[in-house]
N, CA, C and O atoms as CSV, one atom per row, in Angstrom:
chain,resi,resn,atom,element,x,y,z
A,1,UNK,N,N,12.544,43.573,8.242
A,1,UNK,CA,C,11.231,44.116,8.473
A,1,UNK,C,C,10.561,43.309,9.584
A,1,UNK,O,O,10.825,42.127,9.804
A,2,UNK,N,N,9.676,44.035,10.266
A,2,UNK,CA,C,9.358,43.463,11.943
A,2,UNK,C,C,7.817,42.429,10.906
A,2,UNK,O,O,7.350,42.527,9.771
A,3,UNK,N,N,7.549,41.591,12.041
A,3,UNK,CA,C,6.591,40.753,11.081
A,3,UNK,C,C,5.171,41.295,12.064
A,3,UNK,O,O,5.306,41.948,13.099
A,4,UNK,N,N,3.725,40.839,11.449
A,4,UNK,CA,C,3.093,40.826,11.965
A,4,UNK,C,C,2.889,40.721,13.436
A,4,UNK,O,O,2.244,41.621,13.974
A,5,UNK,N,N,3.355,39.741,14.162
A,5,UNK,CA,C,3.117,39.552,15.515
A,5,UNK,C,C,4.278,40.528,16.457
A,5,UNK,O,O,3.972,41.081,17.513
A,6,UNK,N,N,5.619,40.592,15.831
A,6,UNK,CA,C,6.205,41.787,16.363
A,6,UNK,C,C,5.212,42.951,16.333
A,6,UNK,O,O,5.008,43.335,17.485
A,7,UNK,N,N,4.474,43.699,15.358
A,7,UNK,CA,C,4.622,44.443,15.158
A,7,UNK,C,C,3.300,44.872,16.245
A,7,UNK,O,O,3.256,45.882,16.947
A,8,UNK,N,N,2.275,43.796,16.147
A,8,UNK,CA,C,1.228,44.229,17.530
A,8,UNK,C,C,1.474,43.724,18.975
A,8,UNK,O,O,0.577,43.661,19.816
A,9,UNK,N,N,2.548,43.430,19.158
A,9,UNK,CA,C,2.702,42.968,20.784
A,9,UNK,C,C,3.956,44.322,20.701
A,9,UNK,O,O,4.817,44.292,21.581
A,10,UNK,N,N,4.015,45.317,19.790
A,10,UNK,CA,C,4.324,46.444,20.265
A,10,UNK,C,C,3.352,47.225,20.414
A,10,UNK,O,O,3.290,47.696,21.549
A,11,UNK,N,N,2.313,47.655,19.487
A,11,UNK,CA,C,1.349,47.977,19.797
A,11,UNK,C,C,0.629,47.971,21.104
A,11,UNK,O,O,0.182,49.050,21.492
A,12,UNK,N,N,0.438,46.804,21.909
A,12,UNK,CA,C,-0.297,46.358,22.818
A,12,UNK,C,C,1.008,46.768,24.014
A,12,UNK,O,O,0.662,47.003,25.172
A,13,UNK,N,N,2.399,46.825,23.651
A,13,UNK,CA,C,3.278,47.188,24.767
A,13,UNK,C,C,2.843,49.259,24.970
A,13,UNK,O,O,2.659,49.906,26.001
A,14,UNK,N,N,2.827,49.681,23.586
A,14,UNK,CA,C,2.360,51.166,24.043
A,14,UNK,C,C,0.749,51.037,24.320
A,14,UNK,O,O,0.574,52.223,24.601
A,15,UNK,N,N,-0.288,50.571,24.419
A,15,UNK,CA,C,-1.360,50.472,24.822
A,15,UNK,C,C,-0.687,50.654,26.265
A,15,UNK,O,O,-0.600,51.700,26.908
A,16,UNK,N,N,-0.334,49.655,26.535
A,16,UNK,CA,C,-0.291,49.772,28.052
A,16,UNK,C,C,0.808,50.770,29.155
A,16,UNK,O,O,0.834,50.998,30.364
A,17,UNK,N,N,1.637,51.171,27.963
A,17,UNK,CA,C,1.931,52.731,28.744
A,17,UNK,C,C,1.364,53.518,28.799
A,17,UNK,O,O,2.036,54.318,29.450
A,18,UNK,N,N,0.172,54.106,28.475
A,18,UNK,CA,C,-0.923,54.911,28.389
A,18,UNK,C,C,-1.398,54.993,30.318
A,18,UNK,O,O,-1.685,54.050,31.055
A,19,UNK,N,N,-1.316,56.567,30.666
A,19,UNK,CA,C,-1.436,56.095,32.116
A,19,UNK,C,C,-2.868,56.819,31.964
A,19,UNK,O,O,-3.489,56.395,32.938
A,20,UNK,N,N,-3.366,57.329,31.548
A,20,UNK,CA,C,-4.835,58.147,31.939
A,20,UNK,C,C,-6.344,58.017,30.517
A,20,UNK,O,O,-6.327,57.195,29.600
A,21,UNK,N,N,-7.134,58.751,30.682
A,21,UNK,CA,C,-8.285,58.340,29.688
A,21,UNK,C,C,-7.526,59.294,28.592
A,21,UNK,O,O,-7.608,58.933,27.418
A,22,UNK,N,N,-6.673,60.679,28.943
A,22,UNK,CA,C,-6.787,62.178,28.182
A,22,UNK,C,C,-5.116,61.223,27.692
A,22,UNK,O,O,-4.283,61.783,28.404
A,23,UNK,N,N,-4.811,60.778,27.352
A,23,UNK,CA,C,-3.908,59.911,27.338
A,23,UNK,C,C,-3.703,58.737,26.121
A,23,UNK,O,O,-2.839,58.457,25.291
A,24,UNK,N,N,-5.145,58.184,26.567
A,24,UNK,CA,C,-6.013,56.929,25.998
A,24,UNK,C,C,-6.465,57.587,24.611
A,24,UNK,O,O,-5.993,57.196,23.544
A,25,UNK,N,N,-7.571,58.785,24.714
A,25,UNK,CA,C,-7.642,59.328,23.649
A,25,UNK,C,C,-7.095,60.238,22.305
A,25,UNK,O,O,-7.443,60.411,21.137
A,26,UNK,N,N,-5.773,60.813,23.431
A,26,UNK,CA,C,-5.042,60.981,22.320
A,26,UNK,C,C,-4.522,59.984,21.563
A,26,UNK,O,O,-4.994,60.115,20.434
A,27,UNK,N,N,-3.766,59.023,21.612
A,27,UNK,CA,C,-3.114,58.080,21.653
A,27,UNK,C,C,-3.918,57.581,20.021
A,27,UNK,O,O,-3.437,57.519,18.889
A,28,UNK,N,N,-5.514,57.246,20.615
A,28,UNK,CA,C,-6.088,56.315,19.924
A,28,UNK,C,C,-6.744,57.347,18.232
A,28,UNK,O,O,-7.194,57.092,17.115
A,29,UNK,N,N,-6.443,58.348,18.943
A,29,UNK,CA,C,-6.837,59.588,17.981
A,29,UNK,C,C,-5.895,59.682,16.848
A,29,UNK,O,O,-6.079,59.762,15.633
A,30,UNK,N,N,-5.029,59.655,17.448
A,30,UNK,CA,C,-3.871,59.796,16.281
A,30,UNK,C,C,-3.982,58.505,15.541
A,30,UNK,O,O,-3.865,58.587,14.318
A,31,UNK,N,N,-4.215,57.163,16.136
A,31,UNK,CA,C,-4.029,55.873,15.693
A,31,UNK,C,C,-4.591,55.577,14.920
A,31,UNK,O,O,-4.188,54.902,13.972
A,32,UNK,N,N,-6.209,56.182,15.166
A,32,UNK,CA,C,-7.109,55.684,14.536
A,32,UNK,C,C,-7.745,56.765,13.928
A,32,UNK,O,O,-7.690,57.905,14.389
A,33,UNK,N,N,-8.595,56.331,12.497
A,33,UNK,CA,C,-9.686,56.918,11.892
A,33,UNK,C,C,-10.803,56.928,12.782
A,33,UNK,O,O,-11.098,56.170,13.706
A,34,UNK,N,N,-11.613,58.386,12.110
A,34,UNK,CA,C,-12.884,58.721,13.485
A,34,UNK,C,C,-13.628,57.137,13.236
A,34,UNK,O,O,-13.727,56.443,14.248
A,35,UNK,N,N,-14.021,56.701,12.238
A,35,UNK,CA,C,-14.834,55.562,11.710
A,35,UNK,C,C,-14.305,54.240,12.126
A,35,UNK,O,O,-14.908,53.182,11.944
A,36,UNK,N,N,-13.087,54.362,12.721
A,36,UNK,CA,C,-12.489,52.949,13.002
A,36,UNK,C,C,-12.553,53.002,14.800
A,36,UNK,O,O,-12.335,52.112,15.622
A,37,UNK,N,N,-12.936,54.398,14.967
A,37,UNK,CA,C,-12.773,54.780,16.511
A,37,UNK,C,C,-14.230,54.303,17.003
A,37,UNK,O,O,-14.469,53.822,18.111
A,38,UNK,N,N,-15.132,54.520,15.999
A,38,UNK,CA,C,-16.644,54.748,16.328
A,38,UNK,C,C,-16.903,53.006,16.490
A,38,UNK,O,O,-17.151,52.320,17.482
A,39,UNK,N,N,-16.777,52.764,15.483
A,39,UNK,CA,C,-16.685,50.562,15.420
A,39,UNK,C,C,-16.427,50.328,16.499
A,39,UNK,O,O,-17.283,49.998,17.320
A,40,UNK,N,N,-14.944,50.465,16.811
A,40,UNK,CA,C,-14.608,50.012,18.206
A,40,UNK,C,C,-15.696,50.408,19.343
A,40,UNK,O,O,-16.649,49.754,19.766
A,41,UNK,N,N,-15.300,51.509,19.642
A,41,UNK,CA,C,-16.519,51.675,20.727
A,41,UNK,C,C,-17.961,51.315,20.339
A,41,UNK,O,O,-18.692,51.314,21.330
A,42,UNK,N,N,-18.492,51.057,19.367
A,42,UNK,CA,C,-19.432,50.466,19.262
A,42,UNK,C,C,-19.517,48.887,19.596
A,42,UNK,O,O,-20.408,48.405,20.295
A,43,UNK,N,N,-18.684,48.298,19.125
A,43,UNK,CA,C,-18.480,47.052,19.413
A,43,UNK,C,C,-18.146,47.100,20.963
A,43,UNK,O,O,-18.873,46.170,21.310
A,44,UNK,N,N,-17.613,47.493,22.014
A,44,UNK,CA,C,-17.144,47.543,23.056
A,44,UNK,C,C,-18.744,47.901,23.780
A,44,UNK,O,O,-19.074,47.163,24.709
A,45,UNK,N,N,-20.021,49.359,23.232
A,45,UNK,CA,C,-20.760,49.021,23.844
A,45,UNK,C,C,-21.705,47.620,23.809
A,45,UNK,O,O,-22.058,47.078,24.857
A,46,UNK,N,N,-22.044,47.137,22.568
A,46,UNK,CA,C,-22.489,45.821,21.935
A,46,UNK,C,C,-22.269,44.458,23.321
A,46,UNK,O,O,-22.995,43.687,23.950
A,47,UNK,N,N,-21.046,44.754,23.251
A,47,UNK,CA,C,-20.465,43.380,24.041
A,47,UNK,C,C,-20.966,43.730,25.684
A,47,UNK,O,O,-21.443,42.797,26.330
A,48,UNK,N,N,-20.839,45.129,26.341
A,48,UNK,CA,C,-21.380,45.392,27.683
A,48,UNK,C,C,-22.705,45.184,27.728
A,48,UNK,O,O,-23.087,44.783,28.827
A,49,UNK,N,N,-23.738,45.350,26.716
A,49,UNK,CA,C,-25.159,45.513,26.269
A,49,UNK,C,C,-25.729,44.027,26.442
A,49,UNK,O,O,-26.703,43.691,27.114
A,50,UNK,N,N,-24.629,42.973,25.438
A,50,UNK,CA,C,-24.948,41.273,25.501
A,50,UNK,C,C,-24.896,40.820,26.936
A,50,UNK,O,O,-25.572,39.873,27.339
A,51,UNK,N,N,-23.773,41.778,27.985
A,51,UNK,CA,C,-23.380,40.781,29.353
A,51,UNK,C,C,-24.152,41.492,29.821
A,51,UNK,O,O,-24.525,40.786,30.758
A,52,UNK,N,N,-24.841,42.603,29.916
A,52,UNK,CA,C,-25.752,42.598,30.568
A,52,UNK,C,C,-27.429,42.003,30.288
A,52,UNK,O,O,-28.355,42.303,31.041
A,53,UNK,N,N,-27.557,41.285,29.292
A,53,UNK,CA,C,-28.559,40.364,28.712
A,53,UNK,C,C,-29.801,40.733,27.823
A,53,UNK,O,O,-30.894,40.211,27.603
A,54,UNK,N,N,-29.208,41.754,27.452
A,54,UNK,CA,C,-30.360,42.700,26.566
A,54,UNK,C,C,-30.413,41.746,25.624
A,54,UNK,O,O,-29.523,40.896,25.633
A,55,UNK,N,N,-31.496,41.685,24.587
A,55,UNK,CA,C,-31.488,41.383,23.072
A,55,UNK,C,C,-30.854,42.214,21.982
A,55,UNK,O,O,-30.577,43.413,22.002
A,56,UNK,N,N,-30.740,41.610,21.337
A,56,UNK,CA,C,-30.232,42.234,19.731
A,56,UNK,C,C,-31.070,42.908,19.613
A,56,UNK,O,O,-30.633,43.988,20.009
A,57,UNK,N,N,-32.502,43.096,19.187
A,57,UNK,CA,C,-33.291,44.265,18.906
A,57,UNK,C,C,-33.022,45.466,19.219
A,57,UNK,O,O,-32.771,46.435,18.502
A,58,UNK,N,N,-33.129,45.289,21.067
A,58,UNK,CA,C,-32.564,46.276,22.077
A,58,UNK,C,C,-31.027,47.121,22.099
A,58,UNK,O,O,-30.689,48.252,22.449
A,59,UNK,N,N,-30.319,45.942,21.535
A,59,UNK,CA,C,-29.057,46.446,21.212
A,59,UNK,C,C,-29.082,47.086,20.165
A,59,UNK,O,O,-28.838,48.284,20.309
A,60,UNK,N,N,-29.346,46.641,18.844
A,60,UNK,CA,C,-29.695,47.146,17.925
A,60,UNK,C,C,-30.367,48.887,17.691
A,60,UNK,O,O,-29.891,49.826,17.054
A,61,UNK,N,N,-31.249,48.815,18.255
A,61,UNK,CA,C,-31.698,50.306,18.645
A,61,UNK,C,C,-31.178,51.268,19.659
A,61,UNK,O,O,-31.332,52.459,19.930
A,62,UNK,N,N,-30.550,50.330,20.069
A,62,UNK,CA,C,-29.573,52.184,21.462
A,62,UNK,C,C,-28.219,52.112,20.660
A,62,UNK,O,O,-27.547,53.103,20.944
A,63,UNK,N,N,-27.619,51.340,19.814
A,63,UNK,CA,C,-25.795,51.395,19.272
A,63,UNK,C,C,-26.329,52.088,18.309
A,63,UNK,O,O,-26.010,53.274,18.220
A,64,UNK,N,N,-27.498,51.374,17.127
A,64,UNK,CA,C,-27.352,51.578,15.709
A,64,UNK,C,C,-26.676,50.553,15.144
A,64,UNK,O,O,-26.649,50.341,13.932
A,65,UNK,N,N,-25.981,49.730,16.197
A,65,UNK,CA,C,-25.274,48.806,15.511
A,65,UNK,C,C,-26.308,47.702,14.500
A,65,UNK,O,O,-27.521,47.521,14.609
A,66,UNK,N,N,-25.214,46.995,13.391
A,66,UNK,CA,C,-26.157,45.859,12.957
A,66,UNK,C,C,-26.362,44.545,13.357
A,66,UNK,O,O,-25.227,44.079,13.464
A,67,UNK,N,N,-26.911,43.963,13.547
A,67,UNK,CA,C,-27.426,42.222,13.574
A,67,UNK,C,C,-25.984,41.692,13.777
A,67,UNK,O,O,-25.522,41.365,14.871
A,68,UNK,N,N,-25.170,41.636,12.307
A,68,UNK,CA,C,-24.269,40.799,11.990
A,68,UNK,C,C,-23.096,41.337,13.052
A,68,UNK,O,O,-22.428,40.491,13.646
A,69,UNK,N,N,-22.849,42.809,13.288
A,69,UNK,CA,C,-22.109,43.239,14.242
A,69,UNK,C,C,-22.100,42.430,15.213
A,69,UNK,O,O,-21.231,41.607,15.503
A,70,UNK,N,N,-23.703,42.806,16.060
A,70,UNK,CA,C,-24.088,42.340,17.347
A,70,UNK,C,C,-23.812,40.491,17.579
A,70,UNK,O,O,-23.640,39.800,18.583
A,71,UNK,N,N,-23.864,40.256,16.427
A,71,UNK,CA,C,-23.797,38.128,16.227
A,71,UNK,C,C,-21.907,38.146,16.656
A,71,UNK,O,O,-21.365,37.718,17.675
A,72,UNK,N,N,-21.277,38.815,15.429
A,72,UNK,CA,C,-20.164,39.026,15.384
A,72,UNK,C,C,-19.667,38.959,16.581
A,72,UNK,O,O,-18.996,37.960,16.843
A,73,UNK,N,N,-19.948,40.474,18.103
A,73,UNK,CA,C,-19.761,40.940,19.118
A,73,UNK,C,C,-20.097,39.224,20.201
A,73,UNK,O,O,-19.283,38.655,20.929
A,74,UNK,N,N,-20.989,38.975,20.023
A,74,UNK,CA,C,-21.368,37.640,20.920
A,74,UNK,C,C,-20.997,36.489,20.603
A,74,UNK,O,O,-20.987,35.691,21.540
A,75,UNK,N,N,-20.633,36.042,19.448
A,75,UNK,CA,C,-19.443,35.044,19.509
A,75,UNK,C,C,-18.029,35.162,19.864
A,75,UNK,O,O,-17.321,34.354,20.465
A,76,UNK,N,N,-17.796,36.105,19.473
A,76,UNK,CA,C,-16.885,36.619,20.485
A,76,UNK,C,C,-16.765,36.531,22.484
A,76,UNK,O,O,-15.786,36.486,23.229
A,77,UNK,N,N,-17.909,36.538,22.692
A,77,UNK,CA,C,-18.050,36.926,24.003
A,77,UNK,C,C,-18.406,35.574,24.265
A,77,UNK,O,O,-18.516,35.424,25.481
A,78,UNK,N,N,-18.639,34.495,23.614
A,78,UNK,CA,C,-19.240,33.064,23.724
A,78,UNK,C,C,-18.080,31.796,23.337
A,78,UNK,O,O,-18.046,30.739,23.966
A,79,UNK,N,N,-17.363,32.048,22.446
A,79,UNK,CA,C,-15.804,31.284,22.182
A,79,UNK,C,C,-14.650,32.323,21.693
A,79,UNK,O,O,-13.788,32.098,20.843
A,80,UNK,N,N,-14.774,33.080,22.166
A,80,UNK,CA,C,-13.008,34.262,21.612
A,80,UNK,C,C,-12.250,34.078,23.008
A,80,UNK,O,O,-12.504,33.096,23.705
A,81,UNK,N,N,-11.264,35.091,23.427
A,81,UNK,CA,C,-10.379,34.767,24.430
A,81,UNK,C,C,-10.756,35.334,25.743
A,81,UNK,O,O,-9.879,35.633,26.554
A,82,UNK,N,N,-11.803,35.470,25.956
A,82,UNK,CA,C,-12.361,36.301,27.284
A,82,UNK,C,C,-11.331,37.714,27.129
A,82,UNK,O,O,-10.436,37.882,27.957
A,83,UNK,N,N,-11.499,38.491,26.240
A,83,UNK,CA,C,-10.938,39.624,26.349
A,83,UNK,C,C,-12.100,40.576,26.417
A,83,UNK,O,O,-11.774,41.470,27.198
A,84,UNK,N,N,-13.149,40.758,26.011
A,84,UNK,CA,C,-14.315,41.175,26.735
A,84,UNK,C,C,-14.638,41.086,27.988
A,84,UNK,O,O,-15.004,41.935,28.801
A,85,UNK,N,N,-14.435,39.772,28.072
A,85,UNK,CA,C,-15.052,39.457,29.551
A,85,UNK,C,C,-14.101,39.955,30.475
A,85,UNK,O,O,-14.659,40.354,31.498
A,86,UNK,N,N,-12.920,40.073,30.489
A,86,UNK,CA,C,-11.894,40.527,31.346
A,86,UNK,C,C,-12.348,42.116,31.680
A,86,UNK,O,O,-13.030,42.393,32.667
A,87,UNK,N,N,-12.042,42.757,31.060
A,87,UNK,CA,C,-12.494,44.297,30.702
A,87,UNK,C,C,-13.837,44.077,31.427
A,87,UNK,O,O,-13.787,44.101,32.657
A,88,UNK,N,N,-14.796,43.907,30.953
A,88,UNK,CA,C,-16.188,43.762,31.332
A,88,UNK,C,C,-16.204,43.785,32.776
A,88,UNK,O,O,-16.318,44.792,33.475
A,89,UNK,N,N,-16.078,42.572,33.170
A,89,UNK,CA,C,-16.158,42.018,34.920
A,89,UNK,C,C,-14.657,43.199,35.081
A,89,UNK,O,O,-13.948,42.218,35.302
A,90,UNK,N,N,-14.094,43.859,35.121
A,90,UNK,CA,C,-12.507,44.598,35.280
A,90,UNK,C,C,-13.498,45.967,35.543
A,90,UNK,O,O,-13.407,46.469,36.664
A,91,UNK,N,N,-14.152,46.404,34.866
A,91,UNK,CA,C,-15.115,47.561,34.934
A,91,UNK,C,C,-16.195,47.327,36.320
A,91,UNK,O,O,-16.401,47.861,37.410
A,92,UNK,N,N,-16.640,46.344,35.629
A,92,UNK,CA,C,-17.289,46.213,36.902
A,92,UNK,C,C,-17.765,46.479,38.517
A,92,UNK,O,O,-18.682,46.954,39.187
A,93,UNK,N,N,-16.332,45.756,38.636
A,93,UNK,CA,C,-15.252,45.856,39.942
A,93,UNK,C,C,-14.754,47.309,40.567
A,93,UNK,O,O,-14.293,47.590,41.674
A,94,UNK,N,N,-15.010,48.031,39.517
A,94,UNK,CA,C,-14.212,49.358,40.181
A,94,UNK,C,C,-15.464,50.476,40.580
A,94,UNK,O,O,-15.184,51.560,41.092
């Protein structure tokens, strides 16, 4: 049986065969629950919302997201692996 870390650095190998968005969403559609789809992109806007320097309040009221999310989302973005920040400044750029 493949172990944990096999089993998402396959994951992350079909992530990145994915060549388009219509692609992206199927992909993630099938993968994922609507509710696990919605988190994510919530959390993904959360973290664009923090680098661009809004407050939690502010964030809070355009996601819906909660407090603990938004704390959650910015420690992340403050000691996690710059995988936000990559994406983030990666968006940016284009």
């Amino acid at each position: 049986m493949a172990t944990y870390e096999e089993n998402t650095a396959k994951l992350f190998e079909a992530i990145l065969k994915l060549e388009s968005i219509d692609e992206c969403e199927h992909f993630f559609n099938d993968l994922c629950t609507v509710k696990e789809l919605r988190e994510m992109s919530q959390r993904f806007e959360v973290a664009r919302l923090l680098d661009k320097g809004l407050v939690y309040s502010d964030i809070a009221s355009s996601t819906g997201a909660s407090t603990t999310t938004i704390s959650r989302v910015n420690r992340s973005l403050t000691y996690g692996e710059n995988g936000y920040k990559t994406v983030i400044e990666r968006m940016k750029n284009e």
